[in-house]
N, C-alpha and C positions, 0 to 999 in steps of 0.2 A: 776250630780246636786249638787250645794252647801248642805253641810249639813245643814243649815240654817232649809231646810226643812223637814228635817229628826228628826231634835230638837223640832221643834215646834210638829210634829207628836205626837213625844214620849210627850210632853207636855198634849199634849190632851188626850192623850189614860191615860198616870197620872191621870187627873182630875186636873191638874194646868194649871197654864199659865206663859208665856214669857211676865214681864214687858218690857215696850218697850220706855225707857225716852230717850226725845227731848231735843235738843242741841240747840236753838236759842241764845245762848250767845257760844263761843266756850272757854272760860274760866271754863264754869260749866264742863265740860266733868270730868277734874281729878277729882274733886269732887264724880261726876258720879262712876266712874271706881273704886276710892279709895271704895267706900261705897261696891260695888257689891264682891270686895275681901273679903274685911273686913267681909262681914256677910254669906258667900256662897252664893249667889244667882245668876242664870244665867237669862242675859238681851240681848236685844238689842239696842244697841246706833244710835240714827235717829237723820235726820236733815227732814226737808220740804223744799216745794222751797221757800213757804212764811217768814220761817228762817234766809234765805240770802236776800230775798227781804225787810224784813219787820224791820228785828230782826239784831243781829252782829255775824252770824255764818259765814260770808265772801262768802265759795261758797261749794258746795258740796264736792268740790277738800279739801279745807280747815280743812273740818271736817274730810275726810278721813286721810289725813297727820296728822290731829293732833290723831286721832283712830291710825294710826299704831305707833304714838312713846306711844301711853299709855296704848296700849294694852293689857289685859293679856285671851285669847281666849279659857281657861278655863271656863272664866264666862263671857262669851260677845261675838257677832257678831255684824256684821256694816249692819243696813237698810236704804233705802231713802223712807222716808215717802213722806207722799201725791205730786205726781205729780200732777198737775189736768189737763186738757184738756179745761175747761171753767173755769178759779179762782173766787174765792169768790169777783173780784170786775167785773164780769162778761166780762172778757177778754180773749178772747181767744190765748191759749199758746200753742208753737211752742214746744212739748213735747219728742217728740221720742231723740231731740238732747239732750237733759238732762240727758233722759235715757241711750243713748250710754257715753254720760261722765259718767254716774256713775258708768256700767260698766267699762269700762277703769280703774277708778279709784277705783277698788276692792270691790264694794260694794257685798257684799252677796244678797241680798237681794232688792227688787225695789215693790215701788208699784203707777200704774196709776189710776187715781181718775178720773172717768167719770160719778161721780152720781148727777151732774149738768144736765146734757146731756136725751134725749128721749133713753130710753132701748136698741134699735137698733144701736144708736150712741155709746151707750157706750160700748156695746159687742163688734162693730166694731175696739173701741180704745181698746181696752183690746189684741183681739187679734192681732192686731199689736205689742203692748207692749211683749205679749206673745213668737212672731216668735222672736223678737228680743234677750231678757232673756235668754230663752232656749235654744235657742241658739250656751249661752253662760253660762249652764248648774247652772242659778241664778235664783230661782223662783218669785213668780209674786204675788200681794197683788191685787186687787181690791177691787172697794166700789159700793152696792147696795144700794140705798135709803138715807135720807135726811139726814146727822147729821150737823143737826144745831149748830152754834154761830160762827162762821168766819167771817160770813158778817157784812157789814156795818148797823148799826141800834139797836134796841135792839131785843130782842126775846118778842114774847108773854110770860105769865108769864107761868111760869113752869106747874105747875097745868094744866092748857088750852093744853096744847101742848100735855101732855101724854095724855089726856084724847080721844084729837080728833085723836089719833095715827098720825098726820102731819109727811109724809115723810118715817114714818117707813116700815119697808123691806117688804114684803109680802113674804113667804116659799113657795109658786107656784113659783114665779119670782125668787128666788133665786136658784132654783133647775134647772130653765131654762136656765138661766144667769153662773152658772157653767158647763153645758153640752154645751153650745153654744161660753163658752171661753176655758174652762179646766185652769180656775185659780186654783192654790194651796190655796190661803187663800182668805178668804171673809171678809171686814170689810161691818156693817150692824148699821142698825139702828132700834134699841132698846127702846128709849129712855133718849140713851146717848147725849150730848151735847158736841161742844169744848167749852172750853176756848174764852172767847172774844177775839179779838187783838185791837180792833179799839177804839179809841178816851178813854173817863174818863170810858167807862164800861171795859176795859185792867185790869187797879188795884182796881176794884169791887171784891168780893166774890162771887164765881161761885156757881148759885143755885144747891142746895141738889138735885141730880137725883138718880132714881133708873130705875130696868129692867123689861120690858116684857117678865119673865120668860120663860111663855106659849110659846110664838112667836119664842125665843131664839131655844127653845127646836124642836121645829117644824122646823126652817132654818137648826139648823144642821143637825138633823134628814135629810131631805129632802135634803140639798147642797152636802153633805156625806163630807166637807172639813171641815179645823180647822178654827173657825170663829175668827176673831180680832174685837176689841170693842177700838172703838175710847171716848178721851174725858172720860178717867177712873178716872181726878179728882171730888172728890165730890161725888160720889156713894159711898151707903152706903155699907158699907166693907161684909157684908153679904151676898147683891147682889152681889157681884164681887165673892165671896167663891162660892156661886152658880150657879153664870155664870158657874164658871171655872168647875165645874161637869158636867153642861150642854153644853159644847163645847168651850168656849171660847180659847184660846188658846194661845190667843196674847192680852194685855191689853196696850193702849198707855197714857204714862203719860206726861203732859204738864205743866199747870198750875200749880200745885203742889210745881214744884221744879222752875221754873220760879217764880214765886209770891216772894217768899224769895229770889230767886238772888237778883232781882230788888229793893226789902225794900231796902235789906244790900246794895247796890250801892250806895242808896238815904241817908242814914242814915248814910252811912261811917261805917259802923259795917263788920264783917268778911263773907264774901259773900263766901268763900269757905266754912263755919263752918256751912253754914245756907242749902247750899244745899247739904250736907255731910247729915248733919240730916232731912233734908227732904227725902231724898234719901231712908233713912235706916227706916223714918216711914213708906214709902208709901211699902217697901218690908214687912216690919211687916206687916201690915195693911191688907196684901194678904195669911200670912202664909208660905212663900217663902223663909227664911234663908234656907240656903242646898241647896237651890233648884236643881243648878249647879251635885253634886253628886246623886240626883235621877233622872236626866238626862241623866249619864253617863257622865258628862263632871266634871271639878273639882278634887278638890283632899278631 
């Protein structure tokens, strides 16, 4: 099996987590890459399919070639973030061939997103995704429950949404949903959010979320895996300190360091400088310089 999985383990059993920043421009990566040497911290570098489809990450091949000339795997592994099997514009996608490209094309790591999907459909996709992976000794990321902001539209306002738990994961169904896939990692819903893509709410200010600790604590407890938290911008950096105690394992940064490419693009301003320093807030932000050498990776 990739150590991919072996890392994130030892991440958990720490009480940290594996940032895990998305590449939807493939110019930010060295940016990326530069930041995670510079301050020790070990990450992983994702792309989506919505990336290449949406964004200018090109193709997943793309991002991989450009991971292996700028690599330094000390402080980094290569993941493919969300597959999905129904997309956020309610289309359903032709997924396993994605998955085998990204195989092929070195990924560590893959994860298929069926939390669009009825419970039964998405164990079903999962372990598909699973025979395939494993395979090919690459572990497997799944998603439980609803994390909103992908879709077209706006979201109810923040407030309303945690309140009515809309979506969030239930630690029965998580613990079933693991036993019935044997996925390695679980991404859940908490009360985290993505990032918008669609139309003037893209370059809006992604509302202030935070976590259902209680709940957090209960899925891992109960999953017995390392949980991943999608949509880690904008939560307040205290909740993510204590996610990461309470299982988190894997945190996906999006918005963050997109937001400032995209200024500096608009503005003509230095678009490497912008997500060099995004980069290295959002590892401060976590407590994560070194991280790499309490890992066991790094020097």
């Amino acid at each position: 099996m990739s150590d991919s999985k072996s890392i994130v383990e030892k991440a958990r059993a720490a009480g940290i987590a594996l940032p895990a920043f998305n590449i939807p421009y493939l110019p930010m990566m060295a940016s990326v890459v530069r930041a995670l040497k510079d301050t020790g911290a070990f990450a992983l570098i994702q792309v989506a399919r919505l990336e290449w489809e949406k964004f200018e990450s090109k193709s997943l091949e793309a991002i991989a070639e450009e991971y292996a000339r700028l690599k330094d795997e000390r402080y980094m592994r290569l993941h493919l973030d969300h597959v999905p099997v129904l997309d956020e514009d309610d289309r359903t996608v032709d997924y396993l061939p994605i998955i085998r490209r990204a195989l092929a094309a070195g990924y560590a790591s893959v994860m298929v997103d069926g939390s669009r999907l009825p419970f039964a459909d998405n164990v079903a996709a999962t372990r598909r995704v699973l025979e395939l992976a494993h395979a090919a000794g690459v572990p497997v990321e799944a998603e439980l429950g609803a994390v909103l902001g992908h879709e077209a539209g706006p979201l109810p306002p923040y407030e309303e949404l945690f309140a009515s738990g809309k979506g969030f994961t239930e630690p029965a169904d998580a613990e079933r949903f693991v036993a019935e896939t044997g996925v390695d990692w679980l991404s859940v819903s908490i009360g985290n959010i993505h990032g918008a893509i669609a139309g003037a709410a893209r370059s809006q200010k992604k509302p202030e979320a935070r976590l259902d600790l209680e709940r957090l604590s209960a899925i891992a407890r109960q999953s017995g895996v390392p949980i991943v938290l999608h949509g880690g911008t904008g939560i307040k950096p205290d909740n993510l300190r204590e996610g990461m105690k309470r299982g988190i394992a894997k945190i996906n940064i999006g918005t963050a360091t997109r937001a400032p490419y995209e200024a500096a693009i608009k503005d003509g301003t230095d678009a490497d400088a912008a997500v060099y320093a995004a980069t290295i807030a959002e590892i401060d932000s976590l407590g994560l310089r070194g991280s790499a050498r309490r890992l066991g990776q790094g020097v």
